[in-house]
C-alpha positions as CSV (number, residue, x, y, z in Angstrom):
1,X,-21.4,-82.1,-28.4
2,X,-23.3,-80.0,-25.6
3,X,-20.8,-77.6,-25.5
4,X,-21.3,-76.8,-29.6
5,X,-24.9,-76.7,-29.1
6,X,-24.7,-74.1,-26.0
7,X,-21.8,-72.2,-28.4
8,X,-24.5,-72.0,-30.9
9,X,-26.8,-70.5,-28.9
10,X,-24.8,-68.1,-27.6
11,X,-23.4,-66.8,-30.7
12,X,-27.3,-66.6,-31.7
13,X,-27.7,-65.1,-28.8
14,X,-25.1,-62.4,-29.1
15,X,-26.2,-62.0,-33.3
16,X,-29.8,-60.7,-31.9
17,X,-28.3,-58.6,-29.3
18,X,-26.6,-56.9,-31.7
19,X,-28.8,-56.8,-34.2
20,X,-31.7,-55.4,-31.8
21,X,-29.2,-52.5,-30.0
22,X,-28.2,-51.0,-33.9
23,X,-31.7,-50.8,-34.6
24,X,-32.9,-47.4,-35.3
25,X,-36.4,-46.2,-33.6
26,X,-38.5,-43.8,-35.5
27,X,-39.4,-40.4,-34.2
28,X,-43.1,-40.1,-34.0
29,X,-44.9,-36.8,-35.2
30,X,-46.0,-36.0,-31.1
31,X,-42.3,-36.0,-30.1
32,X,-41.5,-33.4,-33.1
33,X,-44.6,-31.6,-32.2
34,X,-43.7,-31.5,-28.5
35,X,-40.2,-30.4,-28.9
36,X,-41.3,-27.2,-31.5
37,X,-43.8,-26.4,-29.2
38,X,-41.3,-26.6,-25.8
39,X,-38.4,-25.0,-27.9
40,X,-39.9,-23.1,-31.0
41,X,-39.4,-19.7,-29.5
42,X,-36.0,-20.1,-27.5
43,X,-33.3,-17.7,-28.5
44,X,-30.0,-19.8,-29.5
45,X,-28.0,-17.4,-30.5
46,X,-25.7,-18.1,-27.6
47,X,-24.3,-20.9,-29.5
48,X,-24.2,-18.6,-33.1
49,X,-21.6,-20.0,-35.0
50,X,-20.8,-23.3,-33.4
51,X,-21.4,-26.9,-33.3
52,X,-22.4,-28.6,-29.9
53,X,-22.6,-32.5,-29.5
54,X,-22.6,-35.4,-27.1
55,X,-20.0,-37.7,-27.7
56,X,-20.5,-39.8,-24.3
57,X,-23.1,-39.7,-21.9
58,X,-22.7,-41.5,-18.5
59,X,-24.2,-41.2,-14.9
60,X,-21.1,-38.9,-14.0
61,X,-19.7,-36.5,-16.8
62,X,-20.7,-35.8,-20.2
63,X,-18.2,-35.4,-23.2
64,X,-18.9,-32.8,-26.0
65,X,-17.4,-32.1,-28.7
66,X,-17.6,-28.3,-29.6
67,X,-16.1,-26.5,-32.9
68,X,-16.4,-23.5,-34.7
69,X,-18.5,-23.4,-38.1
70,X,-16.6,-23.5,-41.2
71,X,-18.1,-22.1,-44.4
72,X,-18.0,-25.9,-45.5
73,X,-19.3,-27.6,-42.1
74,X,-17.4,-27.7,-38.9
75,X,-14.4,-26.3,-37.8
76,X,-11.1,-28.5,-38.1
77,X,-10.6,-28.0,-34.5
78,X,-12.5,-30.1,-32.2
79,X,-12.7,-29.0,-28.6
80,X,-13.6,-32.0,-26.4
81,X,-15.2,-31.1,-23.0
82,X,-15.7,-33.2,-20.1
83,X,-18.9,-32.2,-18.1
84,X,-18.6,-33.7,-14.0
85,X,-22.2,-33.6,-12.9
86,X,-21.6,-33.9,-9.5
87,X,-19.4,-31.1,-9.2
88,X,-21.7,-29.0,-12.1
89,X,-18.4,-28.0,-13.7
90,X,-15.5,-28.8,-16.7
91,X,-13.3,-31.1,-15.4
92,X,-11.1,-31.3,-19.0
93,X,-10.6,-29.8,-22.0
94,X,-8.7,-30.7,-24.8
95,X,-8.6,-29.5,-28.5
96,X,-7.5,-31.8,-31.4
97,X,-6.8,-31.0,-35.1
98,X,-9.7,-33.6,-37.0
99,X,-7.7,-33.4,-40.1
100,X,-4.2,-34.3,-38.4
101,X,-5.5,-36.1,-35.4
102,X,-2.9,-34.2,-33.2
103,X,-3.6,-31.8,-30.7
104,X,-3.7,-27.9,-31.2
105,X,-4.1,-24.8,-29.4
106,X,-7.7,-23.5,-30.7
107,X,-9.4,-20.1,-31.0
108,X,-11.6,-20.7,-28.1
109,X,-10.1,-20.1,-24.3
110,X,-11.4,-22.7,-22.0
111,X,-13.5,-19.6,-20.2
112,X,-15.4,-19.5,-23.4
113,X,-15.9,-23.2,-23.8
114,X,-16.8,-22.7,-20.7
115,X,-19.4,-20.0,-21.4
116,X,-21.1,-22.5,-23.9
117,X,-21.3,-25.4,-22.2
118,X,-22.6,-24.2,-19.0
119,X,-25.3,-22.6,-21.3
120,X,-25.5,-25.9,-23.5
121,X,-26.6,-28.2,-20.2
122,X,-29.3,-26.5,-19.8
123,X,-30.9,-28.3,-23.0
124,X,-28.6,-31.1,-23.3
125,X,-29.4,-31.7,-27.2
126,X,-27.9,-34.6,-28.7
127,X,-26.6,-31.9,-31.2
128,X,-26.9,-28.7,-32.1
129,X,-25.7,-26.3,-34.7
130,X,-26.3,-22.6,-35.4
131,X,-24.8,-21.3,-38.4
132,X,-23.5,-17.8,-38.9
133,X,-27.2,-16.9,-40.6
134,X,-28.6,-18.3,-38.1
135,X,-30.5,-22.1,-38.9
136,X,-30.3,-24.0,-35.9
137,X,-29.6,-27.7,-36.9
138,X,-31.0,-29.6,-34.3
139,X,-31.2,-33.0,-33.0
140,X,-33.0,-33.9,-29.3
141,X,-33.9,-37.5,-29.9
142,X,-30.5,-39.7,-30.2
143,X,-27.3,-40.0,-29.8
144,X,-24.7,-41.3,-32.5
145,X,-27.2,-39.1,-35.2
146,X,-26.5,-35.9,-36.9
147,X,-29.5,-33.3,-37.3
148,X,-33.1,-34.6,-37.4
149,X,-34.6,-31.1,-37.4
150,X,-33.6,-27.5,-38.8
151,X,-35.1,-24.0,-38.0
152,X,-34.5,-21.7,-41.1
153,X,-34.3,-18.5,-39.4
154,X,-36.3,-17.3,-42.1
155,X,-39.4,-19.0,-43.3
156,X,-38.6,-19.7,-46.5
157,X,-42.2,-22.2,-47.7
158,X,-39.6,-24.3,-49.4
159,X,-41.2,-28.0,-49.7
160,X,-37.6,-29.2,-49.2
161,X,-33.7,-27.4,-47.8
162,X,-30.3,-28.9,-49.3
163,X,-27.8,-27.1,-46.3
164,X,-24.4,-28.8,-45.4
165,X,-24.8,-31.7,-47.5
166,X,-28.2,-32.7,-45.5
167,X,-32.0,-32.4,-47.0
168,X,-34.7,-31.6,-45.1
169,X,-38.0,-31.8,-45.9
170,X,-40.7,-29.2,-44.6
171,X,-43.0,-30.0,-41.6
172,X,-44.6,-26.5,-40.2
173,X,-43.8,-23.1,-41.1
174,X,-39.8,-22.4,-41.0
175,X,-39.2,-25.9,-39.2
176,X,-37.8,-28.7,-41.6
177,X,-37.3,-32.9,-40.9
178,X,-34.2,-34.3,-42.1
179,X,-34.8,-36.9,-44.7
């Protein structure tokens, strides 16, 4: 009988664990304002025409996933990059076809991937897009989340932007919150 009652308790236990770690925190209006006035300048047309995020984050390497912009979205191939921090360098790299699962030979060389992820540590976004107009989808705050911000390249004073099946809503000038 005291073992169902601990059992209990553990599965109640392990319910609000769970329950607690998929909850969501809200970005507050001083983070936004802190990141536009830190980043609202920076030049990122490095990264014109791709699609940079974390997959995996952990004390010794980072994974991102890289592809080229598609009219539609992203690129069908997915680049995955592995980041060594202690050695400040790409220790793998290896391209996979999203709509086959299978892996491919992509556009990019690994001296390119290179190239933009050497460049990308340097912010270490959660994700980041930059269309071929040049919007910057943007998101610093979380992983496991697509873009919270987007900086129209030009300012537009549209209340609210539909762009790649996402709506954001305006907060200052050309800067935009996802809803």
């Amino acid at each position: 009988m005291r073992f169902l009652i601990r059992l209990k308790y553990m599965i109640v236990l392990i319910v609000l664990c769970v329950f607690v770690s998929c909850e969501q925190r809200e970005i507050t209006k001083k983070e936004i304002d802190s990141f536009i006035n830190q980043y609202g300048k920076e030049d990122f047309s490095v990264f014109k025409g791709y699609t940079i995020e974390i997959r995996q984050h952990t004390f010794t390497e980072t994974i991102y996933i890289v592809s080229e912009n598609q009219e539609d979205n992203i690129g069908t191939t997915l680049f995955f990059v592995t980041f060594n921090k202690w050695s400040n360098n790409i220790s793998e790299i290896s391209k996979r076809d999203a709509l086959h699962d299978v892996f491919v030979t992509g556009t990019l060389t690994d001296e390119e991937l290179t190239t933009i992820i050497k460049e990308y540590t340097k912010y270490n976004f959660v994700y980041l897009k930059v269309d071929k107009e040049n919007n910057i989808f943007i998101n610093p705050f979380e992983m496991e989340r697509r873009p919270f911000l987007l900086k129209l390249n030009k300012n537009s004073n549209t209340p609210m932007v539909k762009m790649y099946n996402y709506t954001f809503n305006q907060y200052e000038n050309d800067w935009y919150v996802r809803q």
